[in-house]
Residue, then its C-alpha position, 0 to 999 in steps of 0.5 A: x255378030x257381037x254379044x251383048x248385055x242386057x241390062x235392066x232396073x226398076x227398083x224405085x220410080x225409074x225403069x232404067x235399061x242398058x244395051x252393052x257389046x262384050x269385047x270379041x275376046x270376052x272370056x268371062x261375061x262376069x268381069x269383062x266391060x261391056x261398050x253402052x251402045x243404049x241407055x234409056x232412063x224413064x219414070x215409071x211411077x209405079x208401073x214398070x210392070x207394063x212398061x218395062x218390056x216395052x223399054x227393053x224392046x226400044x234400046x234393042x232396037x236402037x242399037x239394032x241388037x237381036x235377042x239371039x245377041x244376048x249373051x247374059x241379062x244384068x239386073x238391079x237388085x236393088x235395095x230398093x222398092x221391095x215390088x220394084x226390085x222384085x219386078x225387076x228380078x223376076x222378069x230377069x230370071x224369066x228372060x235368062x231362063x228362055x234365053x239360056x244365059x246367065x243371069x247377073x246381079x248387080x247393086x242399083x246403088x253402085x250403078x248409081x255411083x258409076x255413072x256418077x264415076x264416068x261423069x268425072x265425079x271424084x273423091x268421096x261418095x255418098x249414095x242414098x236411096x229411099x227406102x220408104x218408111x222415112x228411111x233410106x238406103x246409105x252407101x259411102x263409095x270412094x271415087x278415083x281414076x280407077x273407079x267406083x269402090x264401095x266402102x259400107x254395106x247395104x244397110x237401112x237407116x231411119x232419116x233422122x239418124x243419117x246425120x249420125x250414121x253418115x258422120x260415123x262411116x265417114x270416120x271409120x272409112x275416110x279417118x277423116x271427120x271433115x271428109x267433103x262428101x258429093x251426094x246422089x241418090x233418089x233418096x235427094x227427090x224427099x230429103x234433099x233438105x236433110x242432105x244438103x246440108x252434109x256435102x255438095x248436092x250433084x246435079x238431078x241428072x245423076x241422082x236415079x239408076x241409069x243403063x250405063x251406070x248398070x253395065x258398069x257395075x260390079x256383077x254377081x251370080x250367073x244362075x237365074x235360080x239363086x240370084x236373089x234381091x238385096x233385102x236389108x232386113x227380115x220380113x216385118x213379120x220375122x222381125x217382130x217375132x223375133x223381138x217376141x221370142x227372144x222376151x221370156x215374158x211374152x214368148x209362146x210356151x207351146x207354139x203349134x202348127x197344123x201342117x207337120x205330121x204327127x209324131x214329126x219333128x217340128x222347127x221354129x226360131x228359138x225363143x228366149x222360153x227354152x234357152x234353158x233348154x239349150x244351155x242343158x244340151x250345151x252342157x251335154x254336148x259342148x263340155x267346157x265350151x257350152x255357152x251359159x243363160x245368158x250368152x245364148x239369151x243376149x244372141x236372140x234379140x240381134x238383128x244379125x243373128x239368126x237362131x233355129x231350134x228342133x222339137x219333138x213335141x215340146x222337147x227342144x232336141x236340137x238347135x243352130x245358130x248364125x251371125x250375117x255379117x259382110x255376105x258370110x253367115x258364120x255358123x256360131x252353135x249347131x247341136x242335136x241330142x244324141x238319141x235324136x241324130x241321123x235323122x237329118x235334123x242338123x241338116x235341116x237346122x242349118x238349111x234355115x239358117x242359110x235361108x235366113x242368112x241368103x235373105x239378108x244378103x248372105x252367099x257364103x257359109x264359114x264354121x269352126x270345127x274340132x280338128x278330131x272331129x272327123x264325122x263332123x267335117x266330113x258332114x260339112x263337105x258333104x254340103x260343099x264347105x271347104x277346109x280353108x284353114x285352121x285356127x291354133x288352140x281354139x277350143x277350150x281345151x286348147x284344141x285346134x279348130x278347122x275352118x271350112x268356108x263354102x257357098x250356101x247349100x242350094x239343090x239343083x232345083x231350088x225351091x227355097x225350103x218349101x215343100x214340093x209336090x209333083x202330081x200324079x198325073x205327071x210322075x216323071x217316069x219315061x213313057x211313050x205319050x206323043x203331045x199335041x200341039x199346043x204345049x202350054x206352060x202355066x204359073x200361079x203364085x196368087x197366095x203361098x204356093x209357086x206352081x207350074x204345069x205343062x198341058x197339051x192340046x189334048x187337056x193331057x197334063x204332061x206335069x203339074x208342080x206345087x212348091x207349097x210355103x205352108x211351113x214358113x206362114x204357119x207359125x204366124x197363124x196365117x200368111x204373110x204376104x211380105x214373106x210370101x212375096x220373098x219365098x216365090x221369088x226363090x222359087x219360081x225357076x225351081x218350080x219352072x225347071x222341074x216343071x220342063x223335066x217331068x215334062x220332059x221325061x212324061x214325052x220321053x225325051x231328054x229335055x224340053x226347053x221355053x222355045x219349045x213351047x206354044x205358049x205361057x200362061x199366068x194367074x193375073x188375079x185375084x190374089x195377093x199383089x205381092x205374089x201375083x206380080x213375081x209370077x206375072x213378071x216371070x212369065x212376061x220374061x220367059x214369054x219375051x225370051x222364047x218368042x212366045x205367046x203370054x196367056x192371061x188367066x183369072x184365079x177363080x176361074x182356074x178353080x171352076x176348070x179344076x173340074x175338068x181335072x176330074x172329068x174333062x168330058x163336063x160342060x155347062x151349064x152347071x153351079x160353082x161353089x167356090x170356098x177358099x181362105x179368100x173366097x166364099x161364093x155360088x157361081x152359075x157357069x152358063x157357059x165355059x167364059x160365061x158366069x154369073x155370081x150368085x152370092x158371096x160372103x158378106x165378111x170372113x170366107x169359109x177358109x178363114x173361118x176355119x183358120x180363126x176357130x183352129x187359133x182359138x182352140x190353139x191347134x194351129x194353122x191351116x185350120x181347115x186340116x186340123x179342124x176336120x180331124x178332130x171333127x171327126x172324133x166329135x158330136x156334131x149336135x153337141x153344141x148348137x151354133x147359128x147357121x147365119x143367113x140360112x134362110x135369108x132367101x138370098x145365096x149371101x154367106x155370112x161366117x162372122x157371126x158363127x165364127x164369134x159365137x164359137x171363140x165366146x163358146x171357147x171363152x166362156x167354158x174356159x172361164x167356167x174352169x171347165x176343159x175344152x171338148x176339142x172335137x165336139x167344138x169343131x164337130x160342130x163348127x164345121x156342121x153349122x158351115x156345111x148346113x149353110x153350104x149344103x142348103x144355099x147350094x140346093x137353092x142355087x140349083x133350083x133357082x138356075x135350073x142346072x142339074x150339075x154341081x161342082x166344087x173348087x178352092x181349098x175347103x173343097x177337099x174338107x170331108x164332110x162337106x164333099x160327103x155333104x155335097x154327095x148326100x144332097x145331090x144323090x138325094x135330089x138327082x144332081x150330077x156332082x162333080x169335084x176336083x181331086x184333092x191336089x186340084x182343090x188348093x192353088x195349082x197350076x194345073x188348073x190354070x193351065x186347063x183354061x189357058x187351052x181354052x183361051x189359046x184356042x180363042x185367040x185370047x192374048x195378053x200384051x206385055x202392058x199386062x200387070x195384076x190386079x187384086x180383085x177382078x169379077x169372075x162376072x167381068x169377061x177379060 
């Protein structure tokens, strides 16, 4: 039996796969060329989440190759469609990961220009992909009897400039102006009339990716937790940010955040507000080689470089700088006040750094240090950079500096930044519990958080994961689902593999692997599409790679199980109030599958009315926390705001109303010059939201005649609501039954609970399964 490669691609409207066999002497899958024995090109027109498995399994069988065959998967990382890449990429690291083999990565672009190579194309070639946006993804190759070489970097080009662009490239690369180009790319299907007219147009055949093209290409990587996508640029989001903080006149002067402990310090890119701040440390710290105003003020608007800062409160106690350039960040600044050291805080700072620098493209980390400065450089080692080298009379003082190079620091179990959570209930400790079959492994990534959990035939919870990404969207004030997109597809084989160990250790053996498993489960909807797709794609591969079943599950009815989280002996019928960010609504749950909305809000959900009151107090985001801090320490009667739809005599929510009567509430005091009672405002808030809650609920319990109560989502862990909740259903002779607090936000715990019930059924997904947006919980699935 040979070894084989596993090539994919779905960056823009093709699914392109290629099946390659290694050389029987191959030592190295990274370099070794590989023989297309399959290769299939089709349009995909937007849909190779549902069809890409099933073109994986075709060239496989063509070729008469078994997936105990793969000895590595290639994948395009584009650039490229920023979804189609991610599809791509995610059901690449699922695949990899069940399969134990690497995983590699190449640019769709060169496999573009290889294929163009193999067909006899030669001399200089210009590959343009379409970037959307009226923009396109240009790269200058040179074409010989040895290859495809690539002469520019990954870049994102407006069209009306590419005429600009093209013709400085060719200068700096060629030397010649009159160079005579041959030009490919799918970026040809819009914008053939503008190229057409800068060299000779090759034949449509050569213009999409192709497997023989991605078997050719240059590869990268082996580990499927840090293989990423080729981004050209930062989020939309960061970018205007970044263009906002670095003008004085429009930066923040107190930006905060609800999510870092009182007391903590906090971390946001730097604005051009404290480069004051910054130059005084310089000066205290970096003696003649302190940068003045107006270096540090001409840094924050460049688009390649990327500046973090440290604060305690207001007080800028730290920062560090970077240039992306050519796959290196080069660290240009790092320091951290004197008194405020030791406490992690410069490791913390160069950790954005790298984020930042990984997302554009960045592999590798370089810096200059003092040759005297031994704690410094022993620091650098302790993150893997190496000395390469040092640089004679850097300093100013003539000094020399050391040069150390290395990868950018990544843990064992990735999970990009983000803050993780392992429950309780599973808390990685050996023990002696003996797991009844089935074991299902569940994923959610329908919003900011990637989650994963193991549960047993049983309902035992052998591990339950949260990576949270609450810290990258805070300082936006909500999220992003561009950035949210990014941050599951770092984390979800973080996320997953921790997941395996807690389990692991929980059975106690030494590790649990994909096949052996029963089944993957995944949230398929609702959720943001962005989010949903990377968890779907992943856990379609993973299923693929392990031969197992894939379960498909419906958020909100994941919230309606996390009930079975607190007492698993609950049955229905019973009533739902789901309240989240997204979700405001009482469902009756006639039965576990069986439910029947009652009403839903007719505009903004609870969650987001809480997130829009705390950004008008300017205390932050998430607002549900913070508002129920300060709730607690103010009068709840103090100020009278509607309780809209109260007595509708229907089971609609309305926020919107009660939301805009607080924000013109906080106007008008403001206006009047009088200071802001913090708490009695959100004391009463919050009163004027549980009433409404509280009151539509008793209704729906009359109505339907069900003597139990439940709760789930997010706001579900607000206390006053909970001792709301607990008041009405004491009072009235309700059973009540909530989610512990882990269970009330996204987890994966809960989905897991009912992909038991749906293993049990039968229920399974197809590998045509792909995400939705909006799907009825009333709509059996």
């Amino acid at each position: 039996m040979g070894a084989y490669i596993l090539a994919f691609d779905t960056a823009n409207e093709v699914v392109a796969v290629g099946v390659g066999r290694l050389p029987d002497d191959a030592v190295d899958i990274t370099a070794a060329q590989a023989e297309c024995v399959a290769s299939a090109s089709v349009s995909a027109r937007r849909a190779s989440n549902t069809t890409l498995i099933a073109r994986i399994d075709e060239a496989l069988a063509s070729a008469g190759v078994t997936k105990d065959q793969v000895a590595a998967v290639v994948c395009g990382r584009g650039p490229g469609s920023f979804t189609g890449v991610r599809i791509c990429m995610a059901t690449a690291k699922g695949m990899a990961s069940a399969l134990e083999v690497p995983l590699l990565g190449v640019s769709t672009l060169d496999a573009v220009a290889w294929r163009a190579w193999a067909e006899g194309v030669r001399g200089a070639l210009l590959v343009v992909a379409d970037a959307m946006r009226k923009e396109v993804y240009p790269v200058l190759f040179r074409l010989d009897d040895e290859g495809a070489q690539r002469l520019t970097a990954d870049a994102v080009v407006k069209v009306h400039d590419a005429e600009r662009w093209i013709a400085q490239a060719v200068l700096e690369t060629f030397g010649d102006p009159a160079t005579e180009l041959k030009i490919a790319g799918d970026g040809l299907m819009k914008y053939r009339e503008t190229f057409e007219g800068l060299g000779q147009v090759l034949d449509e055949g050569l213009w999409p990716v192709s497997g023989e093209g991605l078997l050719m290409a240059p590869r990268m990587g082996g580990n499927p937790a840090t293989l990423l996508p080729v981004y050209t640029r930062l989020s939309d989001a960061e970018e205007n940010e970044r263009i906002r903080l670095a003008d004085a006149a429009r930066a923040p002067k107190d930006l905060a955040t609800g999510v870092q402990a009182e007391g903590a310090v906090t971390y946001r890119p730097l604005d051009a507000e404290h480069v004051g701040d910054v130059v005084d440390l310089e000066r205290r710290t970096m003696g003649t080689d302190a940068w003045n105003a107006n270096l540090v003020a001409d840094e924050l608007p460049r688009k390649d470089r990327t500046w973090w800062a440290a604060f305690d409160g207001t007080r800028l106690v730290g920062y560090c700088g970077g240039l992306v350039v050519a796959g290196q960040v080069e660290i240009l600044k790092i320091s951290v006040e004197p008194a405020y050291r030791r406490r992690g805080i410069a490791r913390h700072l160069l950790g954005l750094v790298a984020a930042d620098a990984r997302d554009l493209g960045a592999s590798e980390c370089t810096l200059e240090v003092r040759v005297s400065n031994e704690g410094a450089q022993a620091f650098y080692r302790d993150l893997g950079l190496e000395l390469v080298g040092v640089r004679p009379g850097y300093y100013s003082d003539r000094e020399d500096a050391a040069i150390m190079t290395g990868p950018l620091p990544v843990e064992v179990h990735d999970v990009a930044g983000m803050t993780l959570r392992v429950d309780e209930v599973a808390n990685g400790e050996e023990s002696d519990v003996v797991a009844v079959q089935p074991l299902i492994l569940a994923i959610e990534s329908s919003c900011d958080e990637t989650a994963a959990a193991i549960i047993d035939g049983e309902g035992s919870m052998l591990s339950d994961v949260v990576a949270s990404q609450i810290d990258f969207h805070a300082r936006f004030g909500g999220v992003v689902p561009e950035i949210a997109s990014r941050k599951h597809i770092e984390a979800i084989c973080g996320v997953t593999d921790e997941c395996l160990d807690v389990a692991a250790r929980a059975l106690g053996r030494s590790r649990l692997r994909w096949r052996d498993l029963d089944a993957v489960a995944v949230t398929y909807a609702p959720g943001l599409v962005g989010a949903l797709v990377v968890g779907v794609a992943f856990a379609k591969g993973a299923a693929w790679g392990a031969d197992l079943p894939i379960i498909a599950v419906n958020h909100l009815e994941g919230h309606l199980y996390a009930n079975r989280l607190a007492e698993p002996d609950i049955q229905p019928p019973m009533v739902v109030s789901l309240v989240s960010g997204g979700h405001t609504m009482l469902v009756h749950v006639k039965d576990w599958g069986d439910y029947e909305t009652l009403g839903s809000t007719i505009d903004d959900a609870v969650g987001e009315a809480f997130d829009k009151v705390s950004k008008a107090l300017g205390l932050g985001y998430p607002g549900g926390p913070i508002i129920s801090k300060y709730a607690a320490q103010g009068d709840a009667k103090a100020i009278a705001f509607p309780r809209a739809l109260m007595h509708s005599g229907d089971l609609r929510f309305s926020l919107s109303g009660l939301k805009t009567a607080v924000t013109t509430y906080i106007n008008k005091e403001r206006e009047a010059g009088r200071e802001l009672n913090i708490p009695d405002i959100a004391a009463s808030f919050e009163a004027a939201v549980v009433d409404v809650q509280v009151s539509k609920a008793h209704t729906a319990l009359k109505d339907t005649g069900a003597r139990t109560f439940c709760l789930g989502g997010g706001v579900a862990a607000n206390p006053a609501l909970r001792g709301a909740y607990e008041a009405m259903c004491k009072k009235h002779g309700y059973r009540l039954v909530m989610p512990p607090l882990s269970a009330c936000g996204d987890n994966a715990a809960m989905i897991a609970e009912v992909a038991r019930d749906r293993f049990a059924q039968g229920k399974f997904a197809d590998w045509s399964l792909d995400v939705t947006a909006h799907a009825p919980l009333d709509e059996p699935y």
